[in-house]
N, C-alpha and C positions, 0 to 999 in steps of 0.2 A: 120505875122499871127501866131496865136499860135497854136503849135501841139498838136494832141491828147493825144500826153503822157503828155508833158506838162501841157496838159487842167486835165491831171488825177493827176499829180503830186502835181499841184497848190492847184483842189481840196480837195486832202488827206490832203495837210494842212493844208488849210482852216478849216477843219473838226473840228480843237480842236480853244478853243478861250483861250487866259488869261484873267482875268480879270483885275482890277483895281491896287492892289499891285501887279501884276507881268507886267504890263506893265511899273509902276513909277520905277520899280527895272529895266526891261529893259532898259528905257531911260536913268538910273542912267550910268548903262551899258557903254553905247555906247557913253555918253560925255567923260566917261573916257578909251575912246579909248579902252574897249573891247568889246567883240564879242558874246554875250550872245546866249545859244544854243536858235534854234527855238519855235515855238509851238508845230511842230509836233515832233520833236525830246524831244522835254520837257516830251508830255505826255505820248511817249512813257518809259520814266525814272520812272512817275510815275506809269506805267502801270507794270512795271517790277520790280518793288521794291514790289508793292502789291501781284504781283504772286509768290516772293521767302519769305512774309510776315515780310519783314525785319526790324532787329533790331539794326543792328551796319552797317554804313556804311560809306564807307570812299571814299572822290570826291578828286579829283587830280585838282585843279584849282577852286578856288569858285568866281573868277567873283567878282561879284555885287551882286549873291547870286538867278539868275534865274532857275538856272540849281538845288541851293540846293532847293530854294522852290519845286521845280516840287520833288524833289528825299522824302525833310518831308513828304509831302502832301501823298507819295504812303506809306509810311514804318508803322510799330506800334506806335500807341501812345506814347508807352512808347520806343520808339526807339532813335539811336544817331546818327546824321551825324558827322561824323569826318571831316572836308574843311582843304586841304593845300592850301597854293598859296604864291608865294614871295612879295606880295604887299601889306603892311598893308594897304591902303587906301580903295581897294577894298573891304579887309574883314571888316574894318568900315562899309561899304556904304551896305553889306552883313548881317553884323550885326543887321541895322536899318531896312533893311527888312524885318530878320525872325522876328524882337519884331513885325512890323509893323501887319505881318501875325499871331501871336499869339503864336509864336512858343518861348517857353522860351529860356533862358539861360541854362537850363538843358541839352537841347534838340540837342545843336549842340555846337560841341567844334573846333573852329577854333586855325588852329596852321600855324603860320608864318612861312615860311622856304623853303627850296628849296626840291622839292617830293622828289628826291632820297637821302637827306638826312634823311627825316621824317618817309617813310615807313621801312624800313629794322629796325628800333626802335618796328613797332605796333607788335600784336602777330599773330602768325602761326594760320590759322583756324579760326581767332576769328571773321571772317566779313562773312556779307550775299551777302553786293555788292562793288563791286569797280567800279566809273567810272572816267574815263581819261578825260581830256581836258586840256591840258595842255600844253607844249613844244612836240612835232611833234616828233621830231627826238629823241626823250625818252620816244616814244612809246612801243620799245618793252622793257626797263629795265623797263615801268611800267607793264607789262606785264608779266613779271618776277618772280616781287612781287606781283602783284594778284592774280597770281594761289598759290602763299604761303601763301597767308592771307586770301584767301577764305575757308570756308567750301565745300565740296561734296554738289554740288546743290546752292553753290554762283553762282552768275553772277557777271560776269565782261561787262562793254562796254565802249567804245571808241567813241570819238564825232570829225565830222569833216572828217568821213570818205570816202566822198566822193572829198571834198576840194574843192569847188567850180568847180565841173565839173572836176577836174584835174586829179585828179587820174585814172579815165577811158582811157586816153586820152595818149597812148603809148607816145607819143613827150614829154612830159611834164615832162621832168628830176633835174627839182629842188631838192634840200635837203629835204626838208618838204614831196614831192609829191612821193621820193621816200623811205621816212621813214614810210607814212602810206601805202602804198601796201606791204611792208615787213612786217609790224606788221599783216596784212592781211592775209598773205601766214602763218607765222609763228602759229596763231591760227587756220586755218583750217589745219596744218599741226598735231596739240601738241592732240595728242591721248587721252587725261586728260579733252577736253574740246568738247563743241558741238555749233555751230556758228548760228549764222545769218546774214545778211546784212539786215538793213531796212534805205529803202530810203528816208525818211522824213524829212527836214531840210536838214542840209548839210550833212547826213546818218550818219547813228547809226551801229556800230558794237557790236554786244552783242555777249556773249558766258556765256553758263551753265557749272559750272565744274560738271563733274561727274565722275572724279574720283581722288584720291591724285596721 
């Protein structure tokens, strides 16, 4: 029998749909053995890139390209998602979704490479959001460089932070499980930043800088 929070949790997510190109992008996803963020975690990317009105922004992991649609879809028109990810196939198969979604070539500049080689290159200040999805346990060196690539009043967030149940769950001392409850402590610790948890999908950590 399913619990009330559950029945509330299910709910909330229920709440957001994709449509047609972010579903074939998700299936794209998941043959090729990744893990494309949720719907509710999606829309909250999109909900949070519209509230900081964003124009440069830079995804740690682009998937199949679910996670960039939801982050286009929130930002300016005239805005740029920056995707790393070591997998050129994925940023093909990512590629074909943003043409697919209408979103140019302009619009989004995918770069091949391993993240902590890619960011410590971009500029200081020069981004509205950062978000993470990407290797676990190089959560907090992304974390590092996003509070140095954000402006005052970027956000940064972090995907998978719940980990399927895991992370709440004291026992649960894997590498991964114990790399994102660190990167947890470390952002409600950093005086520089202001947090949230949001529970939708596998949860979303988000944080506003607000201050250098």
């Amino acid at each position: 029998m399913t619990s009330p929070v559950e029945a509330t949790l299910a709910y909330a997510e229920q709440f957001h749909h994709e449509d047609e190109i972010l579903h074939v992008a998700r299936q794209r996803g998941l043959e090729m053995g990744a893990t494309p963020i949720l719907p509710g975690g999606g829309a909250a990317l999109c909900f949070l890139a519209t509230a900081v009105n964003a124009k440069s922004v830079v995804e740690v992991g682009t998937g199949c390209g679910v996670s960039g649609l939801w982050l286009l879809r929130g930002m300016r028109p005239d805005g740029t998602l920056t995707s790393v990810d070591v997998e050129p196939e994925h940023q093909r198969l990512a590629r074909q979704a943003f043409a697919e979604a209408g979103f140019s070539g302009g619009r989004v500049r995918l770069i091949s490479g391993r993240a902590l080689d890619v960011l410590p290159r971009l500029s200081d200040g020069g981004y509205d959001m950062v978000f993470a999805d990407g290797a676990k346990q190089e959560y907090a060196d992304y974390l590092a460089e996003a509070v140095r690539l954000l402006r005052v009043g970027g956000i940064v967030a972090f995907g998978n932070m719940l980990w399927r149940d895991r992370v709440a769950d004291p026992a649960q001392r894997d590498a991964d499980t114990v790399a994102l409850r660190e990167v947890g402590k470390l952002v409600q610790s950093d005086d520089r930043l202001r947090s949230v948890l949001i529970p939708l999908g596998d949860g979303l950590l988000a944080a506003i800088k607000i201050a250098k």
